[in-house]
N, C-alpha and C positions, 0 to 999 in steps of 0.2 A: 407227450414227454414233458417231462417238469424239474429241471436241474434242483433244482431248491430242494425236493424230495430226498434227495441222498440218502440223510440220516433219519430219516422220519418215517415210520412206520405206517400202512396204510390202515386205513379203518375203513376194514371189510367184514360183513358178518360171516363167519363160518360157513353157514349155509347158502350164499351169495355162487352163483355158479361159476364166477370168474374170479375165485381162491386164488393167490399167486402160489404157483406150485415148483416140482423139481419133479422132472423128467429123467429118467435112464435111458439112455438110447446107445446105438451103436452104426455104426456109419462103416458101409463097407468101402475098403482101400483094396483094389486089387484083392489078394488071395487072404486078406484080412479084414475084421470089425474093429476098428476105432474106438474106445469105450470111452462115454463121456455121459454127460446130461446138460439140459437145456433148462434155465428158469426162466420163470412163467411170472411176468407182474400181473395183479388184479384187473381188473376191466375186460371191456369187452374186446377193444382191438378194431383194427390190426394193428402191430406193435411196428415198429421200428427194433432189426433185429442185430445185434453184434456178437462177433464170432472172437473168443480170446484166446491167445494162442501163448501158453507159458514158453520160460527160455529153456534152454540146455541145461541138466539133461530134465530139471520141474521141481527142483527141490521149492522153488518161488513158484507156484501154480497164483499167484496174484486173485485169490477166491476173493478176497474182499472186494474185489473192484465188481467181481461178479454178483455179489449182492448189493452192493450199494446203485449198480446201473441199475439192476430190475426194481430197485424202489425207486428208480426215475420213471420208470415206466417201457423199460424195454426188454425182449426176448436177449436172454445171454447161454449162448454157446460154448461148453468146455468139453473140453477132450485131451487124449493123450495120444500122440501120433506109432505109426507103428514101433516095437521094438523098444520097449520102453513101458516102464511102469506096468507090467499085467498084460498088457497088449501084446501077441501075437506077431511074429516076423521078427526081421532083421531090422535093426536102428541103421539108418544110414541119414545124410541129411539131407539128399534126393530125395528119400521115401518122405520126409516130412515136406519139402515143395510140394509134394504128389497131395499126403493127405491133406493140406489146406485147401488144396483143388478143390477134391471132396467133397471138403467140410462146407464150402459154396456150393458144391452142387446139391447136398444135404438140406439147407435151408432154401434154397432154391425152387424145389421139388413141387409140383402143384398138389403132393396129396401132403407133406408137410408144413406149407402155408395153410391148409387148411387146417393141417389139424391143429399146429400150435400159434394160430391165427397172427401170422408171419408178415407186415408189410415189404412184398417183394424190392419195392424200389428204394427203400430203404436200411439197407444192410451195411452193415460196417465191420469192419478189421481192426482189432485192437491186438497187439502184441510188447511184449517184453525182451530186450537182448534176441536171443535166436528166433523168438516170437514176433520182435521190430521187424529182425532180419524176414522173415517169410511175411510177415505183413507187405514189406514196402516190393519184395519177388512176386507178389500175388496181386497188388493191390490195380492194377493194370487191367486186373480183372472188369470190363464194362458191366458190370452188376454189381460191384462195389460202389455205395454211394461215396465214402470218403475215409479215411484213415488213422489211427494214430501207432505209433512205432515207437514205444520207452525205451530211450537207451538203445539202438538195433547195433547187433554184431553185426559188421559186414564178416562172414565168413568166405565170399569170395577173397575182398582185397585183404584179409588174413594170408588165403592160402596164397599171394603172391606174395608178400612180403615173407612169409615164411618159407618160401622157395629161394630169396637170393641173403634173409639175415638170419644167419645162425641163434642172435639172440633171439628174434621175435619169433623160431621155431622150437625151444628151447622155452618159451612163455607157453605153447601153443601145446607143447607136451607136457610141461606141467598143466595146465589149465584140464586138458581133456582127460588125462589120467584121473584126472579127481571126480569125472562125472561116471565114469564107466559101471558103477556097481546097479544102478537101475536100469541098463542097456542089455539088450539081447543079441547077441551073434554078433557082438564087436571087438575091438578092442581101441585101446588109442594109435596107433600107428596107423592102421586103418583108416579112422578118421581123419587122420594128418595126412595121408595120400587123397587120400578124397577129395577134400578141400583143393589142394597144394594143383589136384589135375583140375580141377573141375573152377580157377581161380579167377580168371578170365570172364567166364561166362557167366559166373556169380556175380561178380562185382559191380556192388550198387553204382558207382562212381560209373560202370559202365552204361546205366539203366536211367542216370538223369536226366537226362532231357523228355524222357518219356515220365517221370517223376513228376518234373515242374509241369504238368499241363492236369496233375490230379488234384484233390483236395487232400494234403495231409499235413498234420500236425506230428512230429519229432523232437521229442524231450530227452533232453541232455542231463545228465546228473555231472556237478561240478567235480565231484572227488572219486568220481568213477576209477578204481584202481582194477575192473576187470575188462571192461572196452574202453582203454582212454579217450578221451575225445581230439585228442592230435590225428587218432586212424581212423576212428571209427565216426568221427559228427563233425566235425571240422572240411575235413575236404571233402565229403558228401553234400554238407551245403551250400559250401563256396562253387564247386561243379551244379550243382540246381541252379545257385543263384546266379549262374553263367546266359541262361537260359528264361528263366520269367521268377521273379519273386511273388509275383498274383495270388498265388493258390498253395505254396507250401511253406507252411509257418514252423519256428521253433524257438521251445523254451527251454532254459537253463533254471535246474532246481537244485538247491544247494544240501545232495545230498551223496548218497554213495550208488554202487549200482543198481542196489534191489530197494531203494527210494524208502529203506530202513526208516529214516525219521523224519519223512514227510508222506507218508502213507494218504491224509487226506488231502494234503494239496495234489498230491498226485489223481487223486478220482473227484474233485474238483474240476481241478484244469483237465481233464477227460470228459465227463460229467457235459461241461456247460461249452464244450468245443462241439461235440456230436448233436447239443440241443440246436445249437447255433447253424448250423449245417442242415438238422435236418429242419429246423422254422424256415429257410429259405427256400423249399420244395414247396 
């Protein structure tokens, strides 16, 4: 893997049998296929592999990050979780914990290591907002080498706060009513009970201390007006940092939530964090 490569184009012949390719695959979830694809950098391999997980409900699928990794030299994982964009089922935000499961035991696979010549002990979690959110729910995962989480919604500690303040439930249903038209078999109140029961057990602030002992990297955007960082990155890291500062880092980038105008600092400071992690194996 080679951070410097980002923007830079590989010089491979055509006919070189390690073309960096794109993959179609489908990944079964329960009574569902997953639809997604897998790019393929040039070379021989094994790659170091990262699985990217867009936010709620994908209008930001963050593809550019997934081309600029595979021109670092690594296998990138996209997909759309049940119930949602084309995919099959019910949208729920259970169902999407379930398929990031999955989507690790997918690259995981001994006959998909071989086939998309997959270094196993080097696999990564990369997400955005609800993408963060199921990174940092999963990343616990002992076959995760290490993490990064842009911006993560905690929709745990949402749904509590949206249990006892009218306004911050009132954000919560504006917010989700705007995602709803790519969703299958939902609605927003749905969502909003979901969350609201299930708020507790979510919440990352709950999951820190088992947090501080991973390798991850959590990037804040300063003008975040969709996860402010008073809920959502503030008392998540001051709870980590209760517990060990060693092992999970974080940067503030001076942009908005979907990192609109700093798109390559963003896969930069991604880029040469995942390099950095994996030179140390």
């Amino acid at each position: 893997m080679d951070s410097k490569r980002i923007f830079v184009d590989p010089e491979i012949e055509l006919e070189d049998g390690y073309f960096p390719n794109l993959y179609e695959i489908k990944i079964k979830s329960h009574d569902e296929e997953l639809i997604g694809a897998i790019l393929t950098p040039g070379g021989k391999g094994p790659h170091p592999t990262v699985i990217l997980l867009h936010g709620f409900p994908g209008y930001e699928d963050n593809h550019d990050l997934a081309h600029s990794l595979r021109r670092c030299g690594l296998n990138v994982l996209i997909f759309h979780y049940r119930g949602c964009w084309g995919v099959g089922g019910e949208f729920t935000f259970s169902n999407c914990i379930e398929d990031v499961k999955e989507s690790i035991n997918f690259v995981t696979s001994e006959k998909n290591i071989k086939t998309f010549s997959i270094d196993k002990d080097n696999i990564f979690l990369v997400g955005h907002s609800m993408g963060g959110f199921l990174t940092l729910t999963n990343c616990l995962d002992e076959r995760i080498k290490a993490s990064v989480a842009i911006s993560p919604y905690d929709f745990g500690l949402k749904g509590c706060v949206m249990k006892e303040d009218e306004n911050e439930l009132r954000d919560g249903i504006e917010m989700f009513s705007g995602a709803i038209d790519p969703l299958n078999n939902t609605d927003t109140m749905s969502l909003i009970r979901e969350v609201i029961i299930n708020g507790n057990k979510w919440s990352l602030l709950n999951k820190a201390e088992e947090l501080s002992k991973k390798k991850v990297l959590i990037t804040a955007a300063t003008r975040d007006v969709v996860g402010p960082n008073k809920l959502h990155h503030i008392p998540l890291m001051r709870e980590i940092y209760k517990y060990s500062k060693e092992n999970v880092q974080e940067v503030y980038v001076d942009t908005d939530h979907s990192y609109s105008s700093k798109r390559v600092l963003l896969t930069k400071t991604i880029a040469e964090y995942i390099e950095k992690i994996y030179k140390q194996s």
